[in-house]
C-alpha positions as CSV (number, residue, x, y, z in Angstrom):
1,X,100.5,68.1,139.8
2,X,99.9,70.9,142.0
3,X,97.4,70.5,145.0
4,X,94.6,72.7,146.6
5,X,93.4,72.1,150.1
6,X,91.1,74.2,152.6
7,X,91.5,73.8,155.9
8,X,87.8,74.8,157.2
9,X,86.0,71.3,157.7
10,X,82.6,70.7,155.2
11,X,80.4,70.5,158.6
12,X,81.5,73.9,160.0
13,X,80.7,75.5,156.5
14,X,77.2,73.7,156.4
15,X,74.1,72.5,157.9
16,X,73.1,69.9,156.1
17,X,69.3,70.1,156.5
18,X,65.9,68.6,155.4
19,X,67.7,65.9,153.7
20,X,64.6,63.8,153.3
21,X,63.8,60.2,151.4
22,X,61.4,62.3,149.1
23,X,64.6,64.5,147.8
24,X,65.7,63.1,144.0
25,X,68.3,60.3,143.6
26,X,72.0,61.9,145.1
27,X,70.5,65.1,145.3
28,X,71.2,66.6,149.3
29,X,71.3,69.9,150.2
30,X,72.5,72.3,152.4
31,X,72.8,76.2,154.3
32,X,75.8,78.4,153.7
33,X,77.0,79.7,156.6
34,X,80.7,81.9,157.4
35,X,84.3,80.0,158.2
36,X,87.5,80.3,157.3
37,X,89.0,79.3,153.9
38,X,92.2,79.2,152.8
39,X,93.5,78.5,149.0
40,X,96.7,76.0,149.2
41,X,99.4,75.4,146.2
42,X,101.7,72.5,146.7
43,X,104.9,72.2,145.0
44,X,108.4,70.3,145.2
45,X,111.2,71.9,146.5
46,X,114.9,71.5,147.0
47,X,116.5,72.9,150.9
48,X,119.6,74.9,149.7
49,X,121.9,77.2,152.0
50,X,122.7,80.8,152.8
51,X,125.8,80.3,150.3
52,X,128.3,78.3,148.8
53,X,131.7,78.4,147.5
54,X,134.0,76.1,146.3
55,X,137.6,77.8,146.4
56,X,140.1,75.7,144.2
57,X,143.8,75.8,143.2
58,X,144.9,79.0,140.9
59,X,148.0,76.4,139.8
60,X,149.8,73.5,139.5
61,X,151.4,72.8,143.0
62,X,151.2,70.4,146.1
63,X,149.3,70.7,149.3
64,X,151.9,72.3,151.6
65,X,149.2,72.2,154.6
66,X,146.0,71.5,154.7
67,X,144.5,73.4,158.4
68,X,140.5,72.0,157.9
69,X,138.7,68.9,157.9
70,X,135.3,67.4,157.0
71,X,132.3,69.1,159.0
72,X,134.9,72.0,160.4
73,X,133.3,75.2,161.3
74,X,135.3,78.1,160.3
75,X,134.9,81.5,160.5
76,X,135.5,84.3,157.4
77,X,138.9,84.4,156.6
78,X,139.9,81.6,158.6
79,X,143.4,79.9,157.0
80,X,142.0,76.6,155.3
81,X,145.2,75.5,153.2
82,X,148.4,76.4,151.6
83,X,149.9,75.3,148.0
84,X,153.3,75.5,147.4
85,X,153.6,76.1,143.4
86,X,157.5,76.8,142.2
87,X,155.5,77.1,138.7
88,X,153.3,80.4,139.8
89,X,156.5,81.7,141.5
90,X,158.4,81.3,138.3
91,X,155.6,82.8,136.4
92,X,155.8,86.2,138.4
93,X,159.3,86.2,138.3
94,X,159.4,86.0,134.2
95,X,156.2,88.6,134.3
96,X,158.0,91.1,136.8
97,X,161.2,90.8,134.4
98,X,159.2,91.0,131.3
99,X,157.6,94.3,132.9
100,X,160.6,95.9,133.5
101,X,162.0,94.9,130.1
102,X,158.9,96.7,128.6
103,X,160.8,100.3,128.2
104,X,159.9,103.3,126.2
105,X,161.5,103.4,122.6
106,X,161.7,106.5,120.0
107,X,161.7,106.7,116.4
108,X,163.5,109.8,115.1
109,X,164.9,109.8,111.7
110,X,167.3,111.8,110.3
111,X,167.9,112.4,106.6
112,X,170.0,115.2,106.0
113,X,171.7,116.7,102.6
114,X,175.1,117.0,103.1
115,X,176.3,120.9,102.3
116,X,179.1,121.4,99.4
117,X,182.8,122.2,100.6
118,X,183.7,125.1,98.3
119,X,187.0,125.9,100.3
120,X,189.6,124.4,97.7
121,X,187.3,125.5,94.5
122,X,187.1,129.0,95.8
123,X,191.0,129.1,96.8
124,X,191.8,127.8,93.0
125,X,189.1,130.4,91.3
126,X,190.3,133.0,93.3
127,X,193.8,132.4,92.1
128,X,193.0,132.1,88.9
129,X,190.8,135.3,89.3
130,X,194.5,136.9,90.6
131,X,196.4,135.8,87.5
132,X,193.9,137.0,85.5
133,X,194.0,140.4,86.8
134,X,197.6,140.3,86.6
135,X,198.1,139.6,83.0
136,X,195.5,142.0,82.4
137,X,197.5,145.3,83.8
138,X,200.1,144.2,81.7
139,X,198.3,145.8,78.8
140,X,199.3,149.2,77.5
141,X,196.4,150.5,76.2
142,X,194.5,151.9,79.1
143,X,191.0,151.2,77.5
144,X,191.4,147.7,76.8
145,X,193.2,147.5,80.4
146,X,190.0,148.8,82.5
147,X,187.5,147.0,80.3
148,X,189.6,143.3,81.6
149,X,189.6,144.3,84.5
150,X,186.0,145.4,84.8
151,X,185.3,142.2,83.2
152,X,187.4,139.9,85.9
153,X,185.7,141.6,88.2
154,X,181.9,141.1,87.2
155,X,183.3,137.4,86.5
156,X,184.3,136.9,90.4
157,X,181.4,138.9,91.6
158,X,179.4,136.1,89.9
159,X,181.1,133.5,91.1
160,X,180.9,134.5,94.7
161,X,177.1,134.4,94.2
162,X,176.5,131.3,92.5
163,X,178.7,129.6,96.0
164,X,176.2,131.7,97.5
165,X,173.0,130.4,95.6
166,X,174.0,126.7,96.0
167,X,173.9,126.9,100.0
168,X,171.0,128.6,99.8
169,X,169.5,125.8,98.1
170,X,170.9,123.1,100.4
171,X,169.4,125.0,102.7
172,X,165.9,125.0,101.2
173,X,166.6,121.4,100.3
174,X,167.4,120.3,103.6
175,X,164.1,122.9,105.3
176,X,161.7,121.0,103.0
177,X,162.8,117.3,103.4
178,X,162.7,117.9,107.7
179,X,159.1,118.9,107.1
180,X,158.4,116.2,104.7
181,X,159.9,113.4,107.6
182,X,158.2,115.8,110.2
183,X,154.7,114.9,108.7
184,X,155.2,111.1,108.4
185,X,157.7,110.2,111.5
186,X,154.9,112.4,113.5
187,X,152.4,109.3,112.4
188,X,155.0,107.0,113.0
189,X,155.9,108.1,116.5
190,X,152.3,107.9,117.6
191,X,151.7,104.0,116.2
192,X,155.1,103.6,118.2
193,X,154.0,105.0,121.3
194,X,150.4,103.0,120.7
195,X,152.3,99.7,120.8
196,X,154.7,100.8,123.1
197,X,151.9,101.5,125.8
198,X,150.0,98.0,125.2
199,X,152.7,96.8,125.9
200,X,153.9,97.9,129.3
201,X,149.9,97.9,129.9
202,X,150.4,93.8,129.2
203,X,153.0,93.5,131.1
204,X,151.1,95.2,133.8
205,X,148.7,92.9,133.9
206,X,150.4,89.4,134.1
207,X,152.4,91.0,136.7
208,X,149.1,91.5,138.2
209,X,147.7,88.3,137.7
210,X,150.8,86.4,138.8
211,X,150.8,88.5,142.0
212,X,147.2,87.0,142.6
213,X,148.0,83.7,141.5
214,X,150.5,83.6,144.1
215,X,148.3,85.3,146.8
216,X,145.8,82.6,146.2
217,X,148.1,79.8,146.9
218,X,147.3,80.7,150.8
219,X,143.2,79.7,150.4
220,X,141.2,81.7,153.2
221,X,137.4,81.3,154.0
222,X,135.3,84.1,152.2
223,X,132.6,83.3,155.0
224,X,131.5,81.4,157.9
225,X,130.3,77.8,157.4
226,X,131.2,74.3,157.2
227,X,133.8,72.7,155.5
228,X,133.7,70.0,152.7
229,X,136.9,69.2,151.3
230,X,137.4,68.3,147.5
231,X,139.2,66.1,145.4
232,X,142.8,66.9,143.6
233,X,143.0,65.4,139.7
234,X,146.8,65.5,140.2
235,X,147.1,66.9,136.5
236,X,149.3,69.3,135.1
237,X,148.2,73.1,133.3
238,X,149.6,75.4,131.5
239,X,153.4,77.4,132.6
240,X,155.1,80.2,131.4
241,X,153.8,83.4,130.1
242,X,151.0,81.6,128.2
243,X,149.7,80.4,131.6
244,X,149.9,84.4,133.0
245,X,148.3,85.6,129.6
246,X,145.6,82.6,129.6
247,X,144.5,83.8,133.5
248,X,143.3,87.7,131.5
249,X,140.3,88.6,130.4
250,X,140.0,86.7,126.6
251,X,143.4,85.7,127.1
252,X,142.8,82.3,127.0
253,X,140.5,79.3,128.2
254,X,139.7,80.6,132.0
255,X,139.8,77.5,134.9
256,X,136.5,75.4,135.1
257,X,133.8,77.0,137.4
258,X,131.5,74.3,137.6
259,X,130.7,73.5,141.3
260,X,131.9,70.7,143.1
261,X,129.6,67.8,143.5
262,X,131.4,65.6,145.8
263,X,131.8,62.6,142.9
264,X,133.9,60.1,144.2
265,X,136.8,60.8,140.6
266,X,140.0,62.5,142.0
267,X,142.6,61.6,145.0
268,X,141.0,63.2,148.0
269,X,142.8,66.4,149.4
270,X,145.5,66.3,152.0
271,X,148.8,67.2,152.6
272,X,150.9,66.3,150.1
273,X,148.5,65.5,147.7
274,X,149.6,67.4,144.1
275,X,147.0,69.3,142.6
276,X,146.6,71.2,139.1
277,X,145.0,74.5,138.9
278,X,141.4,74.7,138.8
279,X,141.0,71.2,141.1
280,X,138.7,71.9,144.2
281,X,140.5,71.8,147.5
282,X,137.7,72.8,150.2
283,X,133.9,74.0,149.7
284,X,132.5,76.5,152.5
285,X,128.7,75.9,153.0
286,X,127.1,78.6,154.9
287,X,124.0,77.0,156.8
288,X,123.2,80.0,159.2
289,X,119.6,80.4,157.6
290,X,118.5,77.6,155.2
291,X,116.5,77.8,151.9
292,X,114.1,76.5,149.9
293,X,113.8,76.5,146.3
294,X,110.4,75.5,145.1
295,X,108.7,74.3,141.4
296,X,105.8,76.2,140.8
297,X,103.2,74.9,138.3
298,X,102.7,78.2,135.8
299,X,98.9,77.8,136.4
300,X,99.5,79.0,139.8
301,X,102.9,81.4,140.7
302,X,100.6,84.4,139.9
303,X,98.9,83.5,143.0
304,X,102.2,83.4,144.4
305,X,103.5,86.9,146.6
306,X,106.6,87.3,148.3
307,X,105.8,87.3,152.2
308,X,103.4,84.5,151.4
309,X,103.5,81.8,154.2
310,X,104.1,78.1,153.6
311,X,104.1,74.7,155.4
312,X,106.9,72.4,154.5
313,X,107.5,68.6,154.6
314,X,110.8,66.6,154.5
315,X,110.9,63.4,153.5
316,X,114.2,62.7,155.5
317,X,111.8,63.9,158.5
318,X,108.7,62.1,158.4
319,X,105.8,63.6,160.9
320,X,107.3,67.1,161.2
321,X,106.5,70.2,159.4
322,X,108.4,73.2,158.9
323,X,107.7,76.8,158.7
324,X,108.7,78.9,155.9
325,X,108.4,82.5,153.9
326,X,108.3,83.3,150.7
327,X,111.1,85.7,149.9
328,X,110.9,85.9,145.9
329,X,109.5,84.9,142.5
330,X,111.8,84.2,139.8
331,X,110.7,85.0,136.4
332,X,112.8,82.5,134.1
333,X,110.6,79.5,133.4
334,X,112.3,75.7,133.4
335,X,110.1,73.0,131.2
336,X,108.7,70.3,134.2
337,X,110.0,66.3,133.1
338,X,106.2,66.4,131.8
339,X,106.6,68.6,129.6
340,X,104.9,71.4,131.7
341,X,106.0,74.7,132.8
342,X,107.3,75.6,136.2
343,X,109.0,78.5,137.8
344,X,111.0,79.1,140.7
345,X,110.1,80.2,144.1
346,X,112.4,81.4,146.9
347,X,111.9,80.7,150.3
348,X,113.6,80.9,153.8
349,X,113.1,77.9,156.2
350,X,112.0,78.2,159.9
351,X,111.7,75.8,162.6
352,X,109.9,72.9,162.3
353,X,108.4,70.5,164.8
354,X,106.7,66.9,164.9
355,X,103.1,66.2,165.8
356,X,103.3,66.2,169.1
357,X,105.3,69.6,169.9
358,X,108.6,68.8,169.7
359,X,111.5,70.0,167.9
360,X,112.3,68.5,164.4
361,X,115.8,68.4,163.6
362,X,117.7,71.1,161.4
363,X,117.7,69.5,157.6
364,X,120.8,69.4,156.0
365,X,121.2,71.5,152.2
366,X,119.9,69.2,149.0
367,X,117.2,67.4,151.2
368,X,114.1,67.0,148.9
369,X,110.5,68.5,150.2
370,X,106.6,69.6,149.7
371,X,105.6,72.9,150.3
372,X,102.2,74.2,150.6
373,X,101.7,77.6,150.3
374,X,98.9,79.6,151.6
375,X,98.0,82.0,148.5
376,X,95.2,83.2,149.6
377,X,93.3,83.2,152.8
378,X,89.6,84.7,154.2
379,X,89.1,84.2,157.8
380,X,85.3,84.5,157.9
381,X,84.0,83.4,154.0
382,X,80.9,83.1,152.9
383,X,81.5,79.6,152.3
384,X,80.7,76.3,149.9
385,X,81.3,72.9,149.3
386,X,83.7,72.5,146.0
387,X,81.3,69.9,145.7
388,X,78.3,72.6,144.9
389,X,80.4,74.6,141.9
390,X,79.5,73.6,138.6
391,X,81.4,74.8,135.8
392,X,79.5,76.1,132.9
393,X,82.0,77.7,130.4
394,X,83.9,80.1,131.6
395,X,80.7,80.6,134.6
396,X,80.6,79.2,138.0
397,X,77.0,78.1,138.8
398,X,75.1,76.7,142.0
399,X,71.8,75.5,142.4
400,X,69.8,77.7,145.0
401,X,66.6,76.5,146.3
402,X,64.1,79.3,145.5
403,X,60.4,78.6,146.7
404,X,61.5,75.3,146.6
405,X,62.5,75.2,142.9
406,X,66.2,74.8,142.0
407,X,67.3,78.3,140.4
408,X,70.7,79.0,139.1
409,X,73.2,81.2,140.4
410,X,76.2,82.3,139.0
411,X,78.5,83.2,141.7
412,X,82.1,84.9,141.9
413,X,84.5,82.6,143.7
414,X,87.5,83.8,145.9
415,X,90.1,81.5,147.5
416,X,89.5,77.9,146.5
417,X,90.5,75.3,148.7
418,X,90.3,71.7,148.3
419,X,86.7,70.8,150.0
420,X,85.3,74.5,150.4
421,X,85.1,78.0,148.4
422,X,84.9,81.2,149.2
423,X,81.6,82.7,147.4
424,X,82.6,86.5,146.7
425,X,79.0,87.0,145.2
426,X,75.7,85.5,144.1
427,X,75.3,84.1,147.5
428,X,74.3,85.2,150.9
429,X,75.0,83.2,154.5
430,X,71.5,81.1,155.0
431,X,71.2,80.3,151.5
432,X,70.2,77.0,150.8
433,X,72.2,75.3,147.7
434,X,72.7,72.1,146.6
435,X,75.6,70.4,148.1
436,X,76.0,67.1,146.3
437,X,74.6,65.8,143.4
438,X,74.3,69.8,141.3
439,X,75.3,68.4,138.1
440,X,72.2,66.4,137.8
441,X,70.0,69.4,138.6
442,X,68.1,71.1,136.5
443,X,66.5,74.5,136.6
444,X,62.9,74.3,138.3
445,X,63.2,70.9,139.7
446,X,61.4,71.1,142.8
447,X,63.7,70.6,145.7
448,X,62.6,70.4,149.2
């Protein structure tokens, strides 16, 4: 449940005056006067660090060296470990063969009607065609003689066109298939080159993804921080070109990317130790500036701004408070284990100290806390008790003393802390108001 609390003290906000035995049962009252008010929301919260990454093995291998420990320090792109895998080298070995393998092919058919050899028909005709004119000059009569030969003439003439003719037409034949297989090969080239291109592009990519597989066996800090290391399942994963095509996008079931938790399941990493891809081997922590991440009660994040100020309690560090800023409001909601609504709240840590001035320690990422922060805040208020606010509806009401008669007020309240209010109007500093006991009030009552 989320807390309000003002920090001006009841007796700095009012004199209580004229409090007499004559006044009615529970009934006192008091003067509104100026102080300071501030409107508090409190919340849990979780400290969290700058960032976090767990870096595990891209394959099945074995620690070759492991260069970190628990609670190192390192610096980005300090050398953490290295895993010797023969299975990645294999891998882009096969992909870099595979690649090469992956060369261009055509598809040019040729269909082609053959032409006709004429040679030994024409040699045979022509003799024929010799005899014929022979036998026909042996005729006497010179009439009959020219009209044969006229006749063997127009007959050879004929011939030599028909040969003619028939290469013409396996010619055309020949002119009208090409651009029949022109049409479809031209279709069938372009599918080829299609698949021929996915191909190499493939092959171009598990190359690629072997390459990095094998640059990731030598595991590197992405950032400054501290070093956790993980715990090796000692499994085995998937080889060969399935494992290369399972590491593309939608090529396959990518390696877990859950973050580690520190769960005691697993042989702990060290040298030696065989690992199967997608087993943590060391988590960076970055805990240059710490976090917080806060619940926030939905009745009350519109109060909440970034830049908003907040005081923060550990419960590893009893006694000290911390400082801390809001720094964003998340707008995704997350149902509360009471079936309320929260959302989150971002906040960077400061310094924090104990009662008596000194230093509290620096808390260490996951530690639990309270936060109270100051949503709204009015230096000099024209100020009540909560205890004088009666709700009537969706009115806030006081009971002002009015020629000693109770009159109601309804007033327009600002920040709301837990003992005192900030009146925005319907009330003026030197007012007198009842303080305790306004529910029982009624309008007219004389009052002193």
């Amino acid at each position: 449940m989320t807390l309000r609390r003002g920090f001006a003290p009841l007796l700095v906000l009012l004199a209580l005056t004229g409090c007499t035995s004559e006044e009615p049962a529970n009934v006192q009252v008091g003067e509104v006067r100026r102080a300071p008010v501030s409107e508090v929301v409190e919340a849990p919260a979780t400290i969290g660090a700058r960032a976090s990454a767990t870096l595990r093995s891209p394959a099945q291998g074995t620690i070759a060296k492991l260069y970190v420990r628990d609670g190192d320090r390192v610096r980005k792109g300090d050398l953490l470990a290295k895993i010797s895998s023969p299975q990645a080298e294999d891998q882009l070995k096969q992909a870099r063969q595979a690649s090469k393998m992956a060369a261009p092919a055509s598809f040019t058919p040729n269909v082609r009607l053959p032409s006709f050899d004429t040679t030994a028909f024409d040699r045979k005709a022509a003799a024929n065609f010799a005899q014929a004119r022979k036998e026909a000059k042996k005729v006497e009569d010179a009439g009959a003689r020219k009209q044969l030969l006229n006749a063997i003439d127009l007959a050879q003439t004929q011939h030599r066109a028909q040969t003619k003719a028939l290469a013409s037409i396996t010619a055309q034949l020949n002119r009208s298939i090409s651009g029949i297989l022109s049409g479809v090969t031209s279709g069938l080239s372009s599918s080829m080159a299609s698949l021929q291109a996915v191909s190499k592009s493939q092959a171009k990519a598990a190359v690629k993804a072997a390459e990095s597989t094998v640059k990731s066996l030598t595991i590197k800090a992405p950032f400054g921080g501290v070093v956790t290391l993980g715990r090796a399942s000692g499994g085995g994963g998937p080889s060969g070109v399935e494992g290369l095509l399972s590491q593309l996008p939608g090529g396959g079931q990518q390696l877990p990317s859950v973050p580690s938790t520190g769960s005691s399941s697993g042989t702990p990493v060290a040298t030696g130790v065989p690992v199967s891809a997608g087993d943590s081997i060391v988590t960076v922590t970055d805990v240059s500036k710490l976090t917080l991440d806060a619940d926030v009660d939905e009745t009350d994040v519109l109060l909440v701004k970034k830049g908003h100020k907040a005081a923060v309690e550990l419960d590893a560090v009893p006694g000290a408070t911390y400082t801390a800023v809001v720094t964003g409001v998340g707008v995704t909601p997350m149902e509360g284990t009471t079936g309320g609504v929260s959302y989150p709240v971002r906040l960077t840590l400061g310094p924090g100290a104990f009662d008596d001035g000194s230093e509290a320690p620096t808390p260490k990422p996951g530690m639990s806390a309270v936060t109270r922060l100051t949503v709204r805040e009015s230096p000099s208020a024209v100020s009540a008790p909560a205890s004088a606010i009666v709700s009537s509806g969706r009115e806030s009401v006081v009971w002002a003393l009015r020629n000693g008669a109770a009159e109601r007020r309804v007033v327009k309240l600002g920040a709301q802390g837990d003992a005192v209010v900030e009146v925005l109007s319907g009330l003026s500093v030197g007012d007198r108001i009842v303080v305790k006991g306004a529910d029982s009030v009624r309008q007219g009552q004389r009052l002193p």
